[in-house]
Structures are given as structure tokens and as C-alpha cells.
C-alpha positions as CSV (number, residue, x, y, z in Angstrom):
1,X,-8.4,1.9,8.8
2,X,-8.7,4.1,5.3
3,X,-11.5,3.9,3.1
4,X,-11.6,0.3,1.9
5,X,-14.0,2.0,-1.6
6,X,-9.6,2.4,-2.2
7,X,-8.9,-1.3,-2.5
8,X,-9.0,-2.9,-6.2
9,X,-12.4,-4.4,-7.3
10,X,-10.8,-7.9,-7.3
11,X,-9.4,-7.1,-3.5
12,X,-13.2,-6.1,-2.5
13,X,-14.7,-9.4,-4.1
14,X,-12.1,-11.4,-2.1
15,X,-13.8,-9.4,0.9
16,X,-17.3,-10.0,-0.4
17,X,-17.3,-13.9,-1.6
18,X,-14.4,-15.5,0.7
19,X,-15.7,-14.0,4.4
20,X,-13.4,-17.3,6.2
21,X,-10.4,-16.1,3.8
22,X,-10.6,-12.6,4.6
23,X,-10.6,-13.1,8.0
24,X,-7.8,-15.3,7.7
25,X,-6.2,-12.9,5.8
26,X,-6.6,-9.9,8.0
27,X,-5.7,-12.2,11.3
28,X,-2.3,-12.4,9.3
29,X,-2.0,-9.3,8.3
30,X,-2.6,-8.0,11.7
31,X,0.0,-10.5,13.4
32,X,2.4,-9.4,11.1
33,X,2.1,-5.9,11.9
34,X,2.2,-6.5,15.8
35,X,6.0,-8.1,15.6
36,X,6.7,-5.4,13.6
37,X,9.4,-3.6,15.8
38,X,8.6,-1.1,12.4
39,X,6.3,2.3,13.5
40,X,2.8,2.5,11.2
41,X,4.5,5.1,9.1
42,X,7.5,3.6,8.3
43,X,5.8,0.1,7.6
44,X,3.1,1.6,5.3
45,X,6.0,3.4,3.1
46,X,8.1,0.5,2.9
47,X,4.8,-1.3,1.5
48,X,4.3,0.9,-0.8
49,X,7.6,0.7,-2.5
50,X,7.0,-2.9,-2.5
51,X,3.8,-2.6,-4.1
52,X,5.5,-0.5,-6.7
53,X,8.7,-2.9,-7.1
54,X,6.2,-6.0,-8.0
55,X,3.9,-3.4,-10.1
56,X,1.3,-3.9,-7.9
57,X,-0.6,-1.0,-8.6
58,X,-4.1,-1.7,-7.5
59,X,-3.4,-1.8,-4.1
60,X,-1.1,1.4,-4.3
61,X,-4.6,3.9,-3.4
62,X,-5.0,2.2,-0.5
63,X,-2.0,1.8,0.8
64,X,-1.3,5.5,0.0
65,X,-3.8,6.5,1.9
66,X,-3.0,4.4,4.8
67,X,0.3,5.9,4.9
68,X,-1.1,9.5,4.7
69,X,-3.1,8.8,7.5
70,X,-0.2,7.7,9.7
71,X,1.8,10.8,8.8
72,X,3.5,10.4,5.1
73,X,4.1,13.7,3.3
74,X,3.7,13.7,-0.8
75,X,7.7,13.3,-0.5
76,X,7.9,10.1,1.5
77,X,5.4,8.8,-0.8
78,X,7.6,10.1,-3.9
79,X,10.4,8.5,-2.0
80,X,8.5,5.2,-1.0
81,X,7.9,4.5,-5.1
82,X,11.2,5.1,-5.9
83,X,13.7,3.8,-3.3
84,X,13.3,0.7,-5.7
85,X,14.3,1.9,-9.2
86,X,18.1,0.5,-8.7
87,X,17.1,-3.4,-7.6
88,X,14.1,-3.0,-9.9
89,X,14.7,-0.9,-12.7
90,X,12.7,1.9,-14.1
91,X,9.0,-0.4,-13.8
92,X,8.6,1.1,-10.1
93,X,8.4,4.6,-12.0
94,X,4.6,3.4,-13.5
95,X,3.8,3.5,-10.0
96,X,4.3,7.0,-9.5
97,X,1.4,8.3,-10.9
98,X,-1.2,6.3,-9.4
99,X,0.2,6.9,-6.0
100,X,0.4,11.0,-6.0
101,X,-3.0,10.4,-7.6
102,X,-4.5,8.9,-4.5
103,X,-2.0,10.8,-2.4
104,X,-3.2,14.2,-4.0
105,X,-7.3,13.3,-4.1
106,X,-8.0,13.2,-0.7
């Protein structure tokens, strides 16, 4: 698993102060991903441009790292952000920066 110092202050709190929920949380998480007939790479990106869609951007460092670690180039992270701009207009683009930041800083 990447660096969790990536995750959002608020996210690491959760970790910190809920132990029960986290590992709740994780169990799901985990399950998820096991039914997934998804690779890791191809999960992680489609995450991201999720992440991006809701403006979610303090889980975007994470999560780009996560998928650079499983194989993304710069590009599918470029193309991750943005696969979302016609369902949800131009917001995913405020993603963007964040992610090549954490993309480009490790």
C-alpha cells in the first residue's frame, strides 16, 4: 500500500480515533476490490476520475500514487481526471493540478 502520510488530515483522524470504523472500512474496501473482475491499474484510474468528478481532491495524492505504483504513466493520470469533463463539466479540471502534483513529487 502507498504512503498513507498521502491521505487527507481528516482521512488519517478517521484512522487514528475510529480503529472499529477503519477496519470496517478497509474490510469493505478490500471486498470490493476482490470482485473486481477490474486489474489494480485500471481500478485505481477509474477512482481517480471519480475522485475528480465529485471534487474530491484530498484523496486524489493518494490515490495517485496508488495508481503509479500499479503502473499509471503521467498520461493515464491526465486521462483518469479528465475522462469526466463531458458528464461533469469543467470542475474535474481543478483536479488536475493536485494530481500531476503528487504524480510528479515522487
Amino acid at each position: 500500500m502507498t504512503d498513507m502520510s498521502k491521505t487527507s488530515a481528516s482521512f488519517q483522524r478517521f484512522m487514528t480515533d475510529a480503529p472499529a470504523h477503519k477496519a470496517a472500512w478497509f474490510q469493505a474496501v478490500q471486498g470490493l476490490g476482490a470482485a473486481s473482475t477490474l486489474d489494480v491499474k485500471t481500478q485505481s484510474l477509474i477512482y481517480i476520475g471519480i475522485l475528480a468528478a465529485l471534487r474530491l481532491e484530498s484523496g486524489l495524492a493518494f490515490h495517485v500514487m496508488e495508481a503509479k505504483v500499479r503502473g499509471a504513466s503521467r498520461d493515464d493520470i491526465i486521462s483518469a481526471v479528465l475522462t469526466g469533463l463531458p458528464a461533469a463539466g469543467n470542475g474535474v479540471i481543478s483536479a488536475l493540478g493536485p494530481a500531476l502534483t503528487a504524480f510528479d513529487g515522487a
